[in-house]
C-alpha positions in Angstrom: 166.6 79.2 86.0 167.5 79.2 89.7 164.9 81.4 91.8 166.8 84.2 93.8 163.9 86.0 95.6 165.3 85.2 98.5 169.3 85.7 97.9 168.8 89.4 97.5 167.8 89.8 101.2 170.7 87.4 102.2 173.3 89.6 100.2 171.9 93.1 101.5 172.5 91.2 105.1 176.0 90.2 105.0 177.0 93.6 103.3 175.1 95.5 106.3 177.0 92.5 108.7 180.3 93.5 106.6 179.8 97.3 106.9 179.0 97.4 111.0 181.9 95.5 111.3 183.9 97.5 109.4 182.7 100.6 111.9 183.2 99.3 114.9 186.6 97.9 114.0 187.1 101.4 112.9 186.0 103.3 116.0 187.8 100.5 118.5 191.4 101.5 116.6 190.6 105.8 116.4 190.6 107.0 119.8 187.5 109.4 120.7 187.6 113.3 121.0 186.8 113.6 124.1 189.6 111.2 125.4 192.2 113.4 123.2 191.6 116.8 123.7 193.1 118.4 126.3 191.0 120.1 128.6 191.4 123.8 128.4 193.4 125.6 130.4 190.1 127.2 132.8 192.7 128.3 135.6 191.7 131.6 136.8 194.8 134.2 137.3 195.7 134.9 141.4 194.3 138.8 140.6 190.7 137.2 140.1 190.4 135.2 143.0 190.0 137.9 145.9 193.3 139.3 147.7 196.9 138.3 146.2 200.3 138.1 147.6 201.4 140.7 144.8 199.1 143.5 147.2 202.3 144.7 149.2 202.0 148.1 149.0 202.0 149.6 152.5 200.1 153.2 152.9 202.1 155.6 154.6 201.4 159.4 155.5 201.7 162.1 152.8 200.2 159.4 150.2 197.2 160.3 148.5 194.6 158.0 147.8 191.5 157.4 145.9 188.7 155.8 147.7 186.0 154.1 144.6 182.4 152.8 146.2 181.0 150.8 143.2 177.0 152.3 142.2 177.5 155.1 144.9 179.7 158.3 143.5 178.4 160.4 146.3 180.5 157.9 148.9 184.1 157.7 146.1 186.3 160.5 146.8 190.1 161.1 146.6 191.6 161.6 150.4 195.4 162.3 151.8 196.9 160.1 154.2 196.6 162.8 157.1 200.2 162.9 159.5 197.9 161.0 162.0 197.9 158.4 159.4 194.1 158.6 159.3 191.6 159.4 156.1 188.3 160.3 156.7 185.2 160.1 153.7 181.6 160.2 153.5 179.7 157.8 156.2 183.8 156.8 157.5 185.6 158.9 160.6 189.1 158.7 161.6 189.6 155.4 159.7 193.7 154.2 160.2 195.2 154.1 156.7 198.7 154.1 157.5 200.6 150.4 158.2 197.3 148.9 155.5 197.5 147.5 152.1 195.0 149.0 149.4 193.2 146.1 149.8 193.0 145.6 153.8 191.9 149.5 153.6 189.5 148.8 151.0 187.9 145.4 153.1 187.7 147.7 156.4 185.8 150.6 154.6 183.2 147.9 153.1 182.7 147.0 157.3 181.7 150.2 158.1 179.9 151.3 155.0 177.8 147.9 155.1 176.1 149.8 158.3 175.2 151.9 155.9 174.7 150.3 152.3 173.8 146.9 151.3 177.0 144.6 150.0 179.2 147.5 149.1 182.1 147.1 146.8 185.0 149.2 147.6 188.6 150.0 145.6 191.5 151.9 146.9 193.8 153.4 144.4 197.1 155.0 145.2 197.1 158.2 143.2 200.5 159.6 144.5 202.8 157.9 146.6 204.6 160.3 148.3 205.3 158.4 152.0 208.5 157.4 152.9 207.2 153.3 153.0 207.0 153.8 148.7 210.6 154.7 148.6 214.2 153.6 148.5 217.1 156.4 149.9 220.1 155.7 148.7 222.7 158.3 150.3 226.5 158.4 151.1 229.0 158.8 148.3 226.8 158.7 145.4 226.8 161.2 143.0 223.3 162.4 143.7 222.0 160.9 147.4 218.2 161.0 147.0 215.1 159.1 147.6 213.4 157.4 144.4 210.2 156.4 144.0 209.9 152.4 144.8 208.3 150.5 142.2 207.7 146.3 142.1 210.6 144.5 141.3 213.2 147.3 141.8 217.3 146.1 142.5 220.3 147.7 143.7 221.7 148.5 140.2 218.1 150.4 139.3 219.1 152.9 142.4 222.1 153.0 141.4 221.3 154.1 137.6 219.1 156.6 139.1 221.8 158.1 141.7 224.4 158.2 138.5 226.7 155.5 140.4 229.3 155.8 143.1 232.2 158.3 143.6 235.6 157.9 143.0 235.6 158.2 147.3 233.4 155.1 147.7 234.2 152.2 149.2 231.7 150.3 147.2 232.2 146.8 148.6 231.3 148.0 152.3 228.0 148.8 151.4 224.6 147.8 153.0 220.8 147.7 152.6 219.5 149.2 155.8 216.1 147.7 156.2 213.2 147.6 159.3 212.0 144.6 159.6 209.5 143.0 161.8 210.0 146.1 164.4 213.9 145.1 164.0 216.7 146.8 162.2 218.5 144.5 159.7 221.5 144.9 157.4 222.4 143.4 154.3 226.0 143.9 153.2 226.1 144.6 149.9 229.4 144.4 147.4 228.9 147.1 144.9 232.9 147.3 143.7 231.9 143.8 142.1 228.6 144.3 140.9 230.1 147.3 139.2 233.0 146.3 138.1 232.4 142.1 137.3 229.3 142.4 136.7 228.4 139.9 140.0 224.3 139.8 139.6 224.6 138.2 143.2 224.8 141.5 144.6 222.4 142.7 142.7 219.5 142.5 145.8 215.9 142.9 145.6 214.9 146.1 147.2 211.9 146.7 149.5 210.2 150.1 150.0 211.5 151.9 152.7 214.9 150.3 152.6 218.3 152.9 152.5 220.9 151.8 150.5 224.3 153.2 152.1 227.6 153.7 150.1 230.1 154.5 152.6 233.5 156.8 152.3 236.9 154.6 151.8 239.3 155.0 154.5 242.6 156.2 153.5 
């Protein structure tokens, strides 16, 4: 009888040789996790990262507005936008509201409450938007000339919903957005006969606050 002492270790070897080979040839063919996954989306929103280009609310006077200092209540109050176009709080005199976004107001208040308190933290909220900059006037033959309340995102056909439409003494198609820009009066022609009537979205403009939207008379 053949002595196999020493086959056993030699098997046990070449089924240990057979198995790591049979890994690795595994693991070269499956690619990893960490090659795979795809990385999670860790973008952080425009809101989060300090002022956005969504802040284009402009103060105006007659707007009143809510002034929040984070960890001191005794400094948050709720203020008009006097006709000077100024707001005064605690610690803050005669500080210029009017022309500002929420946020430029907010970031001026910190500078002079800083004098005052370590690394404040400073919100403005717009309670009630009453200026004339938060609105859209639509006037001429419409069948009820008003101003409405400008919200983001608003179009002529939303002023027009609002107005109830032209008159049958419109001359829709000669209308025009009347807008101030840069110091400078621009107009915007605007067809309404075929946004109305053909349903042409391309007249369908983006409105800004403070624009007037004017539906003139036909000419007989």
């Amino acid at each position: 009888m053949k002595n196999t002492r020493h086959n056993v270790p030699k098997r046990i070897f070449a089924a240990l040789i057979a198995a790591a080979f049979a890994v690795i040839t595994a693991c070269a063919q499956t690619p990893s996790a960490t090659t795979t996954a795809k990385p999670a989306n860790t973008a952080v929103p425009a809101q989060a990262t300090g002022e956005v280009d969504g802040d284009q609310y402009i103060i105006g006077p007659g707007d009143t507005i809510q002034v929040f200092v984070w960890r001191n209540p005794e400094l948050s109050v709720t203020v008009p936008v006097r006709p000077d176009g100024k707001i005064s709080t605690p610690l803050v005199e005669d500080m210029t509201a009017v022309g500002k976004t929420p946020t430029r107001l907010a970031r001026d208040i910190e500078t002079v409450l800083s004098e005052y308190v370590r690394t404040p933290q400073v919100n403005i909220i717009v309670s009630n938007a009453l200026s004339a900059f938060s609105q859209v006037k639509v006037v001429g033959q419409v069948k009820v000339p008003q101003a409405v309340p400008y919200r983001d995102g608003m179009r002529v056909l939303d002023v027009l919903l609002l107005v109830g439409g032209v008159t049958d003494f419109a001359s829709a198609n000669r209308s025009r957005i009347v807008r101030q820009e840069n110091g400078k009066t621009k107009e915007i022609r605007v067809k309404l006969g075929a946004l109305l009537e053909r349903g042409d979205m391309r007249q369908n403009f983006e409105l800004r606050p403070g624009d007037v939207l004017v539906v003139p008379q036909s000419i007989f």
